[in-house]
C-alpha positions in Angstrom: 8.9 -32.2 2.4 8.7 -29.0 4.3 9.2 -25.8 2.5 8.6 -23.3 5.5 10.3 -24.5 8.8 8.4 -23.9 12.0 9.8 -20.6 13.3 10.9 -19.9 16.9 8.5 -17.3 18.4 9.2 -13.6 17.0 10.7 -14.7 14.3 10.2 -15.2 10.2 9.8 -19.2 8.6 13.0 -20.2 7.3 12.4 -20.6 3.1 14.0 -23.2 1.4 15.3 -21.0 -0.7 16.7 -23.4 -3.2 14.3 -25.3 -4.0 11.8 -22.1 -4.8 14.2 -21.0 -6.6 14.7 -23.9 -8.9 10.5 -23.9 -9.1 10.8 -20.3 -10.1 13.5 -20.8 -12.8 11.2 -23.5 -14.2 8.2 -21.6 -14.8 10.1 -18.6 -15.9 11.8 -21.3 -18.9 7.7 -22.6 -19.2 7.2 -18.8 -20.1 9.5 -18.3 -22.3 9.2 -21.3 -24.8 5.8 -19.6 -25.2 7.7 -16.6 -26.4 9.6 -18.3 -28.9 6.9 -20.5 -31.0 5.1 -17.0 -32.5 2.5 -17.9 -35.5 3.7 -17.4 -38.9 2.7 -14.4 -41.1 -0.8 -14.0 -41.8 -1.5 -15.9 -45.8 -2.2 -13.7 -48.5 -4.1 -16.1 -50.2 -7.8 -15.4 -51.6 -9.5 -17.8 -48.9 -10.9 -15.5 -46.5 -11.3 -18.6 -44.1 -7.8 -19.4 -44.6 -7.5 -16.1 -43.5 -9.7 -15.6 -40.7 -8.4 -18.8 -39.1 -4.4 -17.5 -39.4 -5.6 -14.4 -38.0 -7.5 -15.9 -34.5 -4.4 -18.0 -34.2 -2.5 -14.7 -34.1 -4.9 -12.8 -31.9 -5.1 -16.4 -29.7 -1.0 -16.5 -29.8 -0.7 -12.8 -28.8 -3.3 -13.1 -25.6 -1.5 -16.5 -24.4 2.3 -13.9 -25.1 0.7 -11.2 -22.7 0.0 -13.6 -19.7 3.4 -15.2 -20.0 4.8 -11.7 -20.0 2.8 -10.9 -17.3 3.5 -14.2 -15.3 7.3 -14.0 -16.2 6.9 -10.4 -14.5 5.6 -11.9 -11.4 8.4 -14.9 -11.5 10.8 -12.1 -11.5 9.6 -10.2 -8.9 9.4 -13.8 -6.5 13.4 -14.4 -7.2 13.8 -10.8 -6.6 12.1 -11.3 -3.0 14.6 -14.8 -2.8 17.5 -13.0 -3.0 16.6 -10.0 -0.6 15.7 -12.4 1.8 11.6 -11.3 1.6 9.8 -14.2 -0.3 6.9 -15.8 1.6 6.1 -12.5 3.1 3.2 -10.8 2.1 4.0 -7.4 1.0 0.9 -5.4 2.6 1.0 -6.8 6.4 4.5 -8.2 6.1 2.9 -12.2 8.2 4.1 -15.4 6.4 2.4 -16.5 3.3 1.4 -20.2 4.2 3.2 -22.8 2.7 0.7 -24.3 0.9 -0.5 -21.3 -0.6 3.2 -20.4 -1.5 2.9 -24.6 -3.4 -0.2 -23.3 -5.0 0.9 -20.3 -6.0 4.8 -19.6 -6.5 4.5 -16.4 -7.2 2.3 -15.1 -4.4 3.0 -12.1 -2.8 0.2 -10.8 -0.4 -1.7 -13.5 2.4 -5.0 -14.8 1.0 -6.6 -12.4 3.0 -4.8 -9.3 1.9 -5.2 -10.5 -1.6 -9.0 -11.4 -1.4 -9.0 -7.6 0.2 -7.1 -6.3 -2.8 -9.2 -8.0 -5.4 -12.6 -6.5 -4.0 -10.8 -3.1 -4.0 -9.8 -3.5 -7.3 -13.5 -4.8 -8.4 -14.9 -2.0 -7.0 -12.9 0.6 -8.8 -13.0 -1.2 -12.1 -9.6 -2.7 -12.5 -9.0 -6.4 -12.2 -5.2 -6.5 -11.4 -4.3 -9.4 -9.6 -0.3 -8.3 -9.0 
């Protein structure tokens, strides 16, 4: 099943915008059942390894509700582009994201090569921002 029609020359892919959009929905809903199963308070009890487990849960729970903020962010952003028409273009040179990069990724919005290019950018200033 084709997602990105063969365009004529000069022009963009047609996106099947429906089905992407139903992907998208469905990892934003993954996301957010994360969201809603947050650990229980942290026991008062006098085993500190009680303790110490409850609390890496916690830290463990809170690292996982970061990324799935982070990724709901970046499922936003790709039904953002559906509606306006832009998704499968990669913002920084504005070519078609391939299709199968677009089935790996969902959310992608830069070419591999403008990514990769981003990513050794960021490496060399210190930040590690994939978005």
């Amino acid at each position: 099943m084709a997602d990105v029609g063969q365009p004529a020359a000069g022009s963009r892919p047609r996106v099947n915008s429906g089905r992407w959009q139903r992907q998208l929905q469905l990892l934003r809903q993954e996301r957010q059942c994360t969201m809603d199963g947050a650990p229980a308070a942290l026991p008062s009890g006098p085993d500190p390894l009680e303790v110490a487990q409850a609390r890496t849960d916690e830290l463990l729970w809170f690292a996982a509700a970061a990324r799935d903020r982070t990724r709901r962010f970046q499922v936003d952003a790709a039904l953002h582009q559906l509606t306006q028409g832009q998704y499968g273009l990669c913002l920084e040179c504005g070519d078609p994201i391939p299709p199968a990069r677009l089935q790996a990724c969902p959310c992608a919005v830069r070419c591999r090569p403008c990514q990769e290019r981003r990513e050794e950018r960021a490496k060399a200033t210190g930040r590690s921002r994939r978005f």
